[in-house]
ZAMARGU-4260 file (C-alpha; in steps of 0.2 Angstrom, whole numbers, plus 5000, padded with zeros to 4 digits):
<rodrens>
0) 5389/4721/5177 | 5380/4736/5179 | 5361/4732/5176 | 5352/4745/5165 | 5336/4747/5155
5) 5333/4760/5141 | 5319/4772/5143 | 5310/4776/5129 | 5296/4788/5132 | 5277/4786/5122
10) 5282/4798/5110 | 5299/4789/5104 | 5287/4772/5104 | 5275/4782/5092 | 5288/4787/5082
15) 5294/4771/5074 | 5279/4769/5062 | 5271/4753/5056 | 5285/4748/5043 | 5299/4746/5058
20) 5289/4728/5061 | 5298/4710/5063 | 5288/4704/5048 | 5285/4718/5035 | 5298/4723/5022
25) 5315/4717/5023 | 5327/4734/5021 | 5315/4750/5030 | 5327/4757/5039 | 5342/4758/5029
30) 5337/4771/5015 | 5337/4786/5026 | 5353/4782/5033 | 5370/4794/5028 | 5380/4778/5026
35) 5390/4785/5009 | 5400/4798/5024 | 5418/4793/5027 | 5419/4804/5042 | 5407/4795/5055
40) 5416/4779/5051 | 5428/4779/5066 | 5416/4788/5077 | 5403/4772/5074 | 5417/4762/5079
45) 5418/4770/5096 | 5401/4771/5097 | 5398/4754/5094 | 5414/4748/5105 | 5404/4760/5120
50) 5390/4748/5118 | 5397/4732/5119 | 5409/4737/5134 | 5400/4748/5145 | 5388/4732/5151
55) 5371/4741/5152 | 5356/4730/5142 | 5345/4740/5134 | 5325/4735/5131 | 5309/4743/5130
60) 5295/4745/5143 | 5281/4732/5143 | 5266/4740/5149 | 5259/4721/5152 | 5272/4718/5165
65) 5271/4735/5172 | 5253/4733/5174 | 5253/4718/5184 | 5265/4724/5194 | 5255/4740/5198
70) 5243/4728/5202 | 5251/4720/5217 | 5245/4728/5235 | 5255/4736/5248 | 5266/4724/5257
75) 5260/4723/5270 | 5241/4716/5264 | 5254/4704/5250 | 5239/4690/5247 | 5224/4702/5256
80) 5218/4718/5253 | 5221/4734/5252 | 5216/4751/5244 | 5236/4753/5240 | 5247/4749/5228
85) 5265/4743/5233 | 5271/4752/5219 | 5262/4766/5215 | 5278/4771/5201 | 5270/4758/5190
90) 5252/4768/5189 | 5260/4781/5187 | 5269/4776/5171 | 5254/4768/5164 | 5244/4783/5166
95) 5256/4794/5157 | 5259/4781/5145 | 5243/4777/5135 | 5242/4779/5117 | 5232/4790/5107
100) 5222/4774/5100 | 5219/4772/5118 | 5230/4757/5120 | 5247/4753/5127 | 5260/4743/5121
105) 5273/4742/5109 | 5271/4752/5089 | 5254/4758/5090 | 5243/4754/5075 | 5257/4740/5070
110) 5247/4730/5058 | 5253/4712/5068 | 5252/4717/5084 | 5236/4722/5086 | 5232/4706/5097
115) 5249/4709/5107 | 5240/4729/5111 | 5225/4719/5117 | 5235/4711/5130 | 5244/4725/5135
120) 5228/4736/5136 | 5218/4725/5146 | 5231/4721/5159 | 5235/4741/5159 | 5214/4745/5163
125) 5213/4731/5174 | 5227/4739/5186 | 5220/4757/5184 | 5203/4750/5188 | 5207/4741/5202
130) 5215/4755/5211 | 5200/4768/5206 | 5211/4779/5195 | 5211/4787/5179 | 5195/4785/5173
135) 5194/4793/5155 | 5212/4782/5151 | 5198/4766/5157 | 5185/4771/5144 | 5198/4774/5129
140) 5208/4757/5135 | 5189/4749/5135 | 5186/4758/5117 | 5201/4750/5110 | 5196/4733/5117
145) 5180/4732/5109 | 5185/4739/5091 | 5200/4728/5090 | 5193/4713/5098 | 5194/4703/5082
150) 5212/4700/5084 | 5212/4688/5098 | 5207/4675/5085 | 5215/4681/5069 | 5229/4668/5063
155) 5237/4682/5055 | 5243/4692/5073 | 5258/4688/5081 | 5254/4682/5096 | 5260/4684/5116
160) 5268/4666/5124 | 5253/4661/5134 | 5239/4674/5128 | 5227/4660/5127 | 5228/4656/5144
165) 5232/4674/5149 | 5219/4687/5141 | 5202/4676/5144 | 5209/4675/5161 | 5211/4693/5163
170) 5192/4696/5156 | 5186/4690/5170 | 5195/4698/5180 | 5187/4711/5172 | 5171/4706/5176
175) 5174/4704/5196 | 5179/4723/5193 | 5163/4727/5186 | 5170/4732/5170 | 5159/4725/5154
180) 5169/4724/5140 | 5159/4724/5125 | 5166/4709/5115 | 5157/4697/5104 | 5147/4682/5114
185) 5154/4670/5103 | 5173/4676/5103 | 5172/4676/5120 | 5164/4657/5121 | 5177/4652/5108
190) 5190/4661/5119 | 5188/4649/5135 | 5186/4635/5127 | 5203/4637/5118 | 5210/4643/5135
195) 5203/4626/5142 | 5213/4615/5130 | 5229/4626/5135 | 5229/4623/5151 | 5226/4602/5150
200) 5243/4606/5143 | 5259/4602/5150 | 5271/4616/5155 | 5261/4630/5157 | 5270/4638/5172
205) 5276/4653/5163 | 5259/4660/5158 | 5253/4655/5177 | 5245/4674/5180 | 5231/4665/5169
210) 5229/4655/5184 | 5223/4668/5195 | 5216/4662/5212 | 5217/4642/5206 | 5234/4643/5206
215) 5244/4633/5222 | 5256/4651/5222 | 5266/4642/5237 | 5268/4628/5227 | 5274/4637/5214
220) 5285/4647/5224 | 5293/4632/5232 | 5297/4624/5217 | 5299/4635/5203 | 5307/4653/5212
225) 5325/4656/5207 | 5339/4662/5217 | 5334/4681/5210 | 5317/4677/5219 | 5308/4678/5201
230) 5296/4668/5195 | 5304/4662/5177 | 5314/4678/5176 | 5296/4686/5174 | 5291/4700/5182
235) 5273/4697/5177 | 5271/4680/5187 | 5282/4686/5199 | 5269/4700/5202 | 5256/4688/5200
240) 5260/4678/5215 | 5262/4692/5225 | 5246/4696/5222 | 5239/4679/5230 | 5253/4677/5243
245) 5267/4686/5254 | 5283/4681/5249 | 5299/4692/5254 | 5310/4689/5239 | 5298/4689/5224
250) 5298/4707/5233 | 5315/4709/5232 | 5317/4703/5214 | 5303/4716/5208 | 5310/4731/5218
255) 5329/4726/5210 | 5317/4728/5193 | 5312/4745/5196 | 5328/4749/5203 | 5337/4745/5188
260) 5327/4760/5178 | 5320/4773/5190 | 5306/4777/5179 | 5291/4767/5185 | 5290/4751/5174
265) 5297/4735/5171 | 5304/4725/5155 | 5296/4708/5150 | 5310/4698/5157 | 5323/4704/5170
270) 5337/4699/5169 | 5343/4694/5150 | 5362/4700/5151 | 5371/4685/5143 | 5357/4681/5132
275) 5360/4702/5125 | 5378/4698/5126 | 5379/4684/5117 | 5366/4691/5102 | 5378/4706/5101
280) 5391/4694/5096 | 5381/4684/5087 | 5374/4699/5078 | 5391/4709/5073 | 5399/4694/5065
285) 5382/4690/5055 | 5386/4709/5051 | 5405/4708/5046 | 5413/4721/5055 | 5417/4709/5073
290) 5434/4709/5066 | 5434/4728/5069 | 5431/4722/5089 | 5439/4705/5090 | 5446/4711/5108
295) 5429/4716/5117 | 5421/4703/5110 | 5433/4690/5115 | 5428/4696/5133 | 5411/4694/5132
300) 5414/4678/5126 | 5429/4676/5140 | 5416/4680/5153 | 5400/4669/5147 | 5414/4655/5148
305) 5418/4656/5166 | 5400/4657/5169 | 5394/4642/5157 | 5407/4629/5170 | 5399/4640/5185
310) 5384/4631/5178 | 5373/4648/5180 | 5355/4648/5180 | 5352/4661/5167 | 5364/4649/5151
315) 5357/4633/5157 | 5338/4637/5162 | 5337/4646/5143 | 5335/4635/5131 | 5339/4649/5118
320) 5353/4656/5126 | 5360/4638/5130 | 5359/4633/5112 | 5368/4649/5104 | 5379/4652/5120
325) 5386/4631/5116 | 5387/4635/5097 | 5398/4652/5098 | 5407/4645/5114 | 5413/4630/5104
330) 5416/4638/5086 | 5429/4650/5094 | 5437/4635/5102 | 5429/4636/5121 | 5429/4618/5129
335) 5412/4616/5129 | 5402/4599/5130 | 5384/4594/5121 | 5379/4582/5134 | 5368/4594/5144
340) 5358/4594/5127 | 5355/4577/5131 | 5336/4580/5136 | 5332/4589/5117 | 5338/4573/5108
345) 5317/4568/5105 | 5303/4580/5097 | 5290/4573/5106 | 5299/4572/5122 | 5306/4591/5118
350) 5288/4599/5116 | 5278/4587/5129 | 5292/4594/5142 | 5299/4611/5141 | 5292/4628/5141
355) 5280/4637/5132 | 5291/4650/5129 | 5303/4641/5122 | 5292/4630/5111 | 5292/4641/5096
360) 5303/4643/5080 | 5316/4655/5085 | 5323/4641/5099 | 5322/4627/5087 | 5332/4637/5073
365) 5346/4640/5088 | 5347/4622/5092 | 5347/4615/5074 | 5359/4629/5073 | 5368/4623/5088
370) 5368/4603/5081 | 5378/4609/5068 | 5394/4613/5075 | 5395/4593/5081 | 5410/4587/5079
375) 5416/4566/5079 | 5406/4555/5089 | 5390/4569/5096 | 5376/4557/5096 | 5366/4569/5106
380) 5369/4583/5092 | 5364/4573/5077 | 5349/4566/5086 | 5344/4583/5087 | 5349/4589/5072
385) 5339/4576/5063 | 5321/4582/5073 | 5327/4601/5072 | 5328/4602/5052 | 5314/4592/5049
390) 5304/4601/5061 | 5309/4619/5050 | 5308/4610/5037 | 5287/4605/5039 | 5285/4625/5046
395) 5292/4633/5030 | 5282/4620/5020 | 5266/4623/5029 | 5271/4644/5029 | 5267/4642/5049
400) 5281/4657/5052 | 5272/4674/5053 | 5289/4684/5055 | 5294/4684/5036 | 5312/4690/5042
405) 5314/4675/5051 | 5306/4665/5040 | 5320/4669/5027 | 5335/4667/5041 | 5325/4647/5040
410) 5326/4646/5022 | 5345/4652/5022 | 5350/4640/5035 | 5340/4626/5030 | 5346/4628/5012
415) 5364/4627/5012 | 5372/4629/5030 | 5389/4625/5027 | 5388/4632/5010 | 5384/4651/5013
420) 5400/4659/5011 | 5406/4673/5024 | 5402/4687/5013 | 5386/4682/5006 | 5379/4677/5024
425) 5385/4695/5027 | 5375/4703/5013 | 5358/4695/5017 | 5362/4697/5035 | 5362/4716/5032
430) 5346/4714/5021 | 5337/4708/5035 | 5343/4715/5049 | 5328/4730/5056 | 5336/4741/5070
435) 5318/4743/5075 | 5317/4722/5076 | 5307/4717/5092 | 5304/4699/5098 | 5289/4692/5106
440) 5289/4686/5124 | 5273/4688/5132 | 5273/4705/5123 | 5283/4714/5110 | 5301/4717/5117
445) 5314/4728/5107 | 5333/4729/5114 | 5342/4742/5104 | 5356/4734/5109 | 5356/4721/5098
450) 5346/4731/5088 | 5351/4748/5083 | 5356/4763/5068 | 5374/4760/5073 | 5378/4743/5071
455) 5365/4744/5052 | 5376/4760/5047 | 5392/4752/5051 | 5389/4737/5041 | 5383/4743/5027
460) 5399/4758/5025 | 5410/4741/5030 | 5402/4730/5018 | 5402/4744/5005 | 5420/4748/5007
465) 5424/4731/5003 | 5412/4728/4988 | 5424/4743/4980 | 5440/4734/4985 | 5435/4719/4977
470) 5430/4727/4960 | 5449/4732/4960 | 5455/4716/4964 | 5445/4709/4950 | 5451/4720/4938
475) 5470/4716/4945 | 5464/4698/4941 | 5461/4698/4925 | 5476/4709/4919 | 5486/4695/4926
480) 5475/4679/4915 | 5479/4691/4898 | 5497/4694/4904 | 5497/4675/4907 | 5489/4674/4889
485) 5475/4660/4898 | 5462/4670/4887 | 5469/4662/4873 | 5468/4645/4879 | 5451/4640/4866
490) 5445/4625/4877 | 5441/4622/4895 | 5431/4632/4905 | 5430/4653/4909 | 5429/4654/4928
495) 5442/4668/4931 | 5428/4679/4941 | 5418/4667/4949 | 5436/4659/4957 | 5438/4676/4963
500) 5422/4681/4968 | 5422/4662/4979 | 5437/4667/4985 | 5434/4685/4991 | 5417/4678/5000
505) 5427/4668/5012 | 5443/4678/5013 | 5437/4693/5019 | 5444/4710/5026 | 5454/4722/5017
510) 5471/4717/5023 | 5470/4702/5016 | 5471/4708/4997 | 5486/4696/4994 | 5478/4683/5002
515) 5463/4683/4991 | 5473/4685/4975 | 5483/4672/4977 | 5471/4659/4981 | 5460/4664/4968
520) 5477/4666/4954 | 5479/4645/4961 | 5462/4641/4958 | 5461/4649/4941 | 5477/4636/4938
525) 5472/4621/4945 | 5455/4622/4932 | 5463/4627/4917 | 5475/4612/4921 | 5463/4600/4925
530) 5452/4604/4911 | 5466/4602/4899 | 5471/4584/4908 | 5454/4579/4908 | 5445/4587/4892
535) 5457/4592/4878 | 5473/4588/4880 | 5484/4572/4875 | 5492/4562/4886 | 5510/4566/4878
540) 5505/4584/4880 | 5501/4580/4899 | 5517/4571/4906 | 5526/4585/4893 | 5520/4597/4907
545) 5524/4586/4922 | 5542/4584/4913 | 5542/4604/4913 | 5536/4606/4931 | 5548/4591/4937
550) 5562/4602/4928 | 5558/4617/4935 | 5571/4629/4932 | 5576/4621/4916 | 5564/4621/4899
555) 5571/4624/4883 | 5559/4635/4873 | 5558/4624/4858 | 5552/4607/4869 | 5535/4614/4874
560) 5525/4603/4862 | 5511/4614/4857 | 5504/4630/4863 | 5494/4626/4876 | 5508/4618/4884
565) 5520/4633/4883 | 5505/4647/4890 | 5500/4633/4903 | 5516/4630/4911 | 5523/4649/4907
570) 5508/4655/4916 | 5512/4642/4931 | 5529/4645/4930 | 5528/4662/4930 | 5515/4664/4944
575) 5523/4652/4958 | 5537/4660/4956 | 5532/4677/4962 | 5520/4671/4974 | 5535/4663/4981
580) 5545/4680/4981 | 5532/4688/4990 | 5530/4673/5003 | 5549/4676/5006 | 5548/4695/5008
585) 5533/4693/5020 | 5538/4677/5031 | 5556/4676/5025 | 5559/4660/5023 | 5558/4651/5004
590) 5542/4642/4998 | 5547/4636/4979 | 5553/4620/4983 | 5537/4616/4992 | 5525/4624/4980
595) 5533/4617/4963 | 5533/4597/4976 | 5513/4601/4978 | 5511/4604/4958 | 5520/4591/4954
600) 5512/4580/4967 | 5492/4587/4959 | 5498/4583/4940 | 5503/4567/4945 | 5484/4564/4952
605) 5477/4572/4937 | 5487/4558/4926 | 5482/4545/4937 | 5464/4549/4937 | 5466/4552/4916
610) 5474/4535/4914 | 5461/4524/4926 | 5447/4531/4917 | 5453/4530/4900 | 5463/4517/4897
615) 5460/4502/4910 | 5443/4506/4920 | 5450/4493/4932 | 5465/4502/4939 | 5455/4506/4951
620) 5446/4492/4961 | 5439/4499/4978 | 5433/4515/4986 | 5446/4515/4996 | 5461/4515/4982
625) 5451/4529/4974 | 5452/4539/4990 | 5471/4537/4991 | 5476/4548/4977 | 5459/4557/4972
630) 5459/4569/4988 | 5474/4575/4980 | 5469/4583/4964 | 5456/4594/4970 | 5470/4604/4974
635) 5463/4611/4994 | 5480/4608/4999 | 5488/4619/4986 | 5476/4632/4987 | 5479/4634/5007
640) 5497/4634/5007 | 5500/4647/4993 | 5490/4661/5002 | 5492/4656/5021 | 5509/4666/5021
645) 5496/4682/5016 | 5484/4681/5032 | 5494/4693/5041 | 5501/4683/5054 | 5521/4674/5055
650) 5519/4655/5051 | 5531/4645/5058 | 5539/4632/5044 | 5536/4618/5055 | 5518/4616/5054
655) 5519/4611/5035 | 5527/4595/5038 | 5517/4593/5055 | 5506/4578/5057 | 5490/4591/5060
660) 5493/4600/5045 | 5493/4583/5034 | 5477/4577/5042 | 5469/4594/5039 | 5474/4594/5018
665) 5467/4576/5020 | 5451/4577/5028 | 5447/4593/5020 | 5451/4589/5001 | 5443/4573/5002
670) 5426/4585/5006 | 5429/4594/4992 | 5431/4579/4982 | 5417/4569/4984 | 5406/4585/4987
675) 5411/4586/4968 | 5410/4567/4963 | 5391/4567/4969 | 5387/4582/4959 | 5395/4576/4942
680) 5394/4557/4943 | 5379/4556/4933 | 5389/4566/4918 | 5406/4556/4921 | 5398/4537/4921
685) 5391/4545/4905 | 5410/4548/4901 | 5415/4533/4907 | 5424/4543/4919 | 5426/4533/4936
690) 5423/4543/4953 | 5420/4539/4970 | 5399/4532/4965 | 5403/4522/4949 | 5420/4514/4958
695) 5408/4505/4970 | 5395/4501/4957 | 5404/4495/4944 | 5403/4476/4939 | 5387/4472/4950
700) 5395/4479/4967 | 5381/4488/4977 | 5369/4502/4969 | 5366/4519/4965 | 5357/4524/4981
705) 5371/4514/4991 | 5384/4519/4984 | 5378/4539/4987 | 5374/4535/5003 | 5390/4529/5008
710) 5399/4544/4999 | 5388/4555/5011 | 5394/4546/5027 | 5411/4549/5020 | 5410/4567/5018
715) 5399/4569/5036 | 5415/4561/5045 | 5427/4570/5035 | 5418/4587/5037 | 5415/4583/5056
720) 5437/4580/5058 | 5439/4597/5050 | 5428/4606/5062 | 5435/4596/5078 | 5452/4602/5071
725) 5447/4620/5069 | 5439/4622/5086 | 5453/4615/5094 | 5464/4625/5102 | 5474/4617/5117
730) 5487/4607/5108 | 5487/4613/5092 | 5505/4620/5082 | 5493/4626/5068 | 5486/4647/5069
735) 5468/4647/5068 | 5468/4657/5053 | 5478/4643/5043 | 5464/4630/5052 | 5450/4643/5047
740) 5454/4642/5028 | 5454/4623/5028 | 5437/4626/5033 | 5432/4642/5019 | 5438/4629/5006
745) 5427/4616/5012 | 5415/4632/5011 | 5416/4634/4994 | 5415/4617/4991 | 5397/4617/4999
750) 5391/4632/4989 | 5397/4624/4972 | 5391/4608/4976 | 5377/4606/4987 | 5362/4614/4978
755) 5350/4604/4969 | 5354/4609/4953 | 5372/4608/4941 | 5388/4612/4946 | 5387/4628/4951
760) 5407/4631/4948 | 5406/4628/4930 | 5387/4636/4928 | 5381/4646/4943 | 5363/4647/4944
765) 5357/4645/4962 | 5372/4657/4969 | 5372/4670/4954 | 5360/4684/4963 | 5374/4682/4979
770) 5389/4681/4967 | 5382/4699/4960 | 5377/4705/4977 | 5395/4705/4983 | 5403/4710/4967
775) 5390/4724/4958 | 5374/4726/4966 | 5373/4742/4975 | 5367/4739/4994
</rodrens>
């Protein structure tokens, strides 16, 4: 790995304006972009494909860092003094680098970081004034304090890890170098006293250069230095302790710093390679293109592997990095284990124990985020699940999350996690994403090479590309329900477009046109059916269409019974039958007999549901009996069959009659069945229609509450099955893009069912502004 770090000189810093923040409006710097140009579309590729693979980390000076760096002696008076600085680079940079406000730092005049310049500016005078130089760049750093001093208070800055230990401990540093900094007597009284309570705080250790000369720096050393020789990966402690005492690798480390950039200053943390890495991959899948670099991100994810069971410092020290690093590991089906999450189980414990740094939203969002990819049995991952949302829960409520970007990604994930579909995630992805998005650390840090014009322009051509892809497939769709005459069926619901639109958010990528069509031509099938065996039509109409399907190749005309029989079984007929074709000429082997056996075996369900819930509500006795037949007529199993022959990949017959591929179709339809039992019960106990709730209260059995309650655990353990089977890899007959559309369908499921309000299948409310932003609304 070749170490680098981006320069970006003050005027580029300047540039970037005060919309490019973390928390202003969502979509500043997509507008000026020439994302409607064809032609740059495979140089971004290459582009982009250069930047993941050529191993340099890009990130922005901190002038905090750099400052206390400057401020460390020559070597050989490390913890005495001297009239020298140890690396003189560092002045240099800081005298070159002030901004015309008279402050350094990070977007100049930036409405939220006002408090974040305050910190830079003070650190950047006090090393200028300890070395005697640059006197005017003092005065207009003084200037800047004093005018802008009101932002060391204001709830409404964002605000450096540890400021409240650092900055009061810097003005008086100040002081001992005879600098008066004209602030307000009571701010600055209010300042110590906050800084006082800090410090009574446990696990304060990153913000230890608030210490100063209190400090046990040997202490520190012996316990906390890493085998870099940093101090917390900090260059600004690390510097720190220099400062008060000799120590031969904490030089070592800050030299490798400087080395890395050749241009006089440091980043804010050094090094943060696998945290990058893994936010690129992160960040291009959120995006919807990492299919277009499936190969070099695989071996980023290849390498983080082999050095997650090396056990490194830089994964495990990180809570951040740990949490995302455990969750993309384990989603693309790395061995990876939850147990070294064992001390994050207790919120109390979690807060009273780790790092300040790493006490803040954007960790806890990665560890709930990292809590949901538990599979069976993950005690450790529920227990932190359970404190994690509830804890983002009480942040949104209380509007305790300055950054309104992230404040939405909370809402999104909070809201519906297993429910947001591929392509919407995709679409707000892109509406948050800022290629000028910074974090803060203990100051403002910006790595264009998570953030950047390349990877915003790509997504949105990508995304773009494919929003006019499915307008034609749309219109395909419905020239095939007229030509299957389904517009003349009176009754029964109209959810042609929204069974494609579900579909196309989950199967995604152009190639996979026939994939999408066929799924979304079975679901369209599977409702008309069901709403006729369910809502409108008779019984002798009903097994008159199993009769047809079980006679497959022979149906007089004349016998059809009515017209809705004849354009309901035409349509089936007619449809399976060239899905079947086309499943030949692609995979070449023949799929009739097992897609006409799967109809008949969902009919069947249909008429047994239709006959226990109108004719002898005791059919059914138990849960269990229920779940016996009723997984099977939601149709999962139907759906995942017809279009897996259209992922692009050969499909060996075998898997189909596989005991994997059974306990797939099983866990995952019964998802998708009782995710739509504890949205419609109310309406079909008002029916006198049974389902998985009134089956258990009926005559007196448990109640209402329980009875949902138990339904839920039901779903959790079936849920948690079809993820251990997708993230398995060793040992498994079944592709992962046949194990992957289990899951979409479970997906979908999630999106229809688990909002607050109705049914979201038959009457979208909650998911109609995403179902417009994939299919109409211009990006």
């Amino acid at each position: 790995m070749v170490y680098t770090l981006k320069v970006f000189s003050s005027s580029s810093l300047k540039k970037f304006g005060a919309n490019s923040f973390s928390g202003g409006p969502i979509v500043t710097t997509k507008c000026c972009l020439n994302v409607d140009s064809p032609a740059n579309h495979g140089s971004l590729i290459e582009k982009i494909r250069e930047r993941i693979t050529n191993g340099k980390v890009e990130i922005s000076p901190s002038a905090y860092d750099t400052a206390w760096v400057a401020m460390v002696p020559a070597r050989e008076y490390s913890g005495g003094v001297s009239d020298l600085p140890c690396f003189p680079q560092c002045l240099d940079w800081i005298m070159e680098n002030q901004n015309p406000d008279g402050s350094w730092g990070l977007d100049p005049g930036h409405p939220f970081l006002v408090r974040d310049s305050l910190s830079c500016t003070l650190a950047c005078v006090l090393a200028l004034r300890k070395w005697d130089v640059g006197q005017q760049l003092v005065q207009n750093g003084m200037d800047f304090i004093a005018s802008n001093g009101w932002a060391a208070k204001s709830k409404d800055q964002f605000s450096p890890v540890g400021f409240d230990i650092i900055f009061p401990a810097m003005i008086e540093y100040a002081k001992e170098l005879n600098l008066t900094l004209h602030l307000n007597p009571t701010l600055l009284d209010s300042l110590v006293h906050i800084q006082d309570s800090e410090i009574r705080k446990r696990n304060q250790d990153y913000a230890l250069e608030g210490l100063g000369k209190s400090c046990d720096w040997k202490g520190v050393i012996s316990e906390h230095q890493k085998s870099n020789g940093s101090l917390f990966n900090s260059p600004a402690t690390t510097a720190a302790a220099l400062i008060h005492c000799r120590d031969e690798k904490c030089f070592e480390y800050l030299i490798s710093v400087l080395d890395a950039n050749c241009n006089g200053w440091v980043p804010t943390i050094y090094p943060m390679d696998i945290y990058n890495r893994l936010c690129v991959v992160d960040t291009l899948e959120r995006l919807g293109v990492n299919r277009c670099f499936e190969f070099e991100l695989r071996s980023i994810l290849d390498e983080i592997y082999g050095r997650w069971l090396k056990k490194e410092d830089e994964i495990f020290s990180d809570i951040t990095c740990h949490a995302m690093a455990f969750r993309l590991l384990r989603v693309k089906g790395y061995g990876v284990s939850s147990d070294e999450f064992a001390e994050f189980v207790d919120q109390e414990h979690f807060f009273d124990t780790v790092s300040i740094q790493y006490s803040g939203v954007s960790t806890v969002l990665e560890l709930y985020r990292a809590s949901q990819a538990r599979i069976c049995e993950e005690g450790i991952l529920e227990k932190i699940h359970a404190w994690t949302s509830a804890f983002l829960k009480q942040q949104l409520l209380h509007q305790t999350i300055l950054d309104k970007r992230l404040q939405k990604q909370v809402d999104y994930d909070l809201k519906n996690f297993y429910g947001t579909l591929d392509q919407f995630g995709i679409r707000r992805s892109i509406e948050l994403y800022d290629a000028r998005d910074f974090q803060i650390l203990k100051t403002a840090c910006r790595c264009p090479t998570v953030h950047n014009d390349d990877f915003i322009l790509f997504s949105v051509q990508n995304f773009r590309i494919s929003q006019s892809r499915y307008q034609e497939e749309l219109q395909q769709m419905e020239r095939w329900y007229v030509e299957c005459r389904l517009d003349r069926l009176n009754q029964g619901r109209k959810i042609l477009q929204i069974s494609y639109i579900l579909t196309a958010a989950v199967i995604v990528g152009p190639e996979l046109s026939l994939a999408r069509i066929s799924y979304a031509q079975v679901v369209v099938l599977i409702s008309c059916l069901d709403d006729f065996f369910d809502l409108y039509g008779s019984k002798e109409e009903a097994l008159r269409i199993i009769e047809l399907v079980s006679n497959w190749n022979v149906h007089p005309e004349t016998s059809y019974c009515s017209q809705e029989v004849e354009i309901l079984f035409a349509a089936l007929y007619n449809t399976v039958n060239e899905l079947a074709k086309m499943a030949y000429d692609t995979q070449g082997y023949y799929v009739e007999h097992d897609l006409v056996s799967m109809w008949l075996e969902l009919l069947a369900s249909f008429t047994r549901e239709k006959d226990s819930w109108s004719e002898n509500i005791n059919y059914v006795s138990t849960l269990d009996e229920y779940l016996s037949f009723a997984w099977k007529s939601v149709g999962c199993k139907l759906c995942v069959f017809t279009s897996v022959h259209f992922l692009g990949i050969k499909i060996s017959e075998d898997i189909f009659t596989s005991t994997e591929f059974t306990s797939l179709c099983e866990h995952s339809s019964l998802v998708c069945r009782l995710l739509n039992d504890l949205k419609t019960f109310k309406k079909e106990h008002e029916e006198g229609v049974l389902n998985s709730v009134s089956v258990q209260t009926v005559e007196g059995g448990i109640s209402e509450e329980e009875a949902i309650l138990k339904v839920e655990e039901i779903i959790e353990y079936n849920r948690r099955k079809v993820l251990q089977m997708v993230y398995k890899r060793k040992g498994s007959i079944i592709p992962i893009e046949c194990k992957e559309l289990f899951w979409k369908t479970c997906k979908i499921a999630h999106c229809l069912y688990s909002h607050q309000g109705g049914d979201e299948f038959s009457s979208p409310i909650d998911i109609a502004n995403d179902i417009n932003g994939l299919i109409s609304e211009p990006l």
